[in-house]
C-alpha positions as CSV (number, residue, x, y, z in Angstrom):
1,X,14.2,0.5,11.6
2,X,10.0,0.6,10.6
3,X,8.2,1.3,13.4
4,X,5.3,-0.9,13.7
5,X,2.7,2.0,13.8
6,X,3.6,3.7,10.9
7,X,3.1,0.3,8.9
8,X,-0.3,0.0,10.2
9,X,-1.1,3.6,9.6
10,X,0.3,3.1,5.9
11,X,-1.9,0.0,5.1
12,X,-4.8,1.6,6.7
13,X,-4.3,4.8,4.7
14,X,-4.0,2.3,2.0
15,X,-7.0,0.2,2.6
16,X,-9.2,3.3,2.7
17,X,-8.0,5.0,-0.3
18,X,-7.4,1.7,-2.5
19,X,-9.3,-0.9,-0.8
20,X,-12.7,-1.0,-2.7
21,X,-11.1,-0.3,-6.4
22,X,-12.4,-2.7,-8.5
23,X,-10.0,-4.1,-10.6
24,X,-11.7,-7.6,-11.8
25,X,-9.8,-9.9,-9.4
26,X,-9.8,-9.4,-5.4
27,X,-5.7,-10.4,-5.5
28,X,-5.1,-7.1,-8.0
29,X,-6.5,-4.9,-5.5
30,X,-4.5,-6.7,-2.6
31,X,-1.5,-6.0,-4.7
32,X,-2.6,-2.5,-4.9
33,X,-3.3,-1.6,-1.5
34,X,0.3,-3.6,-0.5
35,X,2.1,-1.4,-3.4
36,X,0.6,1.9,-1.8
37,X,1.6,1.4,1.8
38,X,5.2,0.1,0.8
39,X,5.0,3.9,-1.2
40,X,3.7,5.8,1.7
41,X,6.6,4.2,3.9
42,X,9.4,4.5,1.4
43,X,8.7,7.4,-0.9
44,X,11.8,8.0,-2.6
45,X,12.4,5.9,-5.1
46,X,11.0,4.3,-8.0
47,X,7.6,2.2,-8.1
48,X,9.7,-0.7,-9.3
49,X,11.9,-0.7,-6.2
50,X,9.2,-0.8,-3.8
């Protein structure tokens, strides 16, 4: 089971590192920051999967 903390650390960690990219649209770099917390939680794997 996720334990709630550790999501909000990954989409913190996420937000920080991705959250000011600027990638032309504001709903790209959403999509980004959502795609690197789902990594940090889960990293085995492929991208694809996550």
């Amino acid at each position: 089971m996720l334990d709630a903390g550790a999501a909000l650390s990954a989409e913190a960690w996420a937000e920080e590192e991705f959250g000011h990219a600027d990638l032309g649209d504001k709903r790209r770099t959403r999509r980004l920051t959502r795609m690197a917390a789902q990594a940090a939680l889960f990293p085995s794997g492929k991208v694809s999967e996550v």
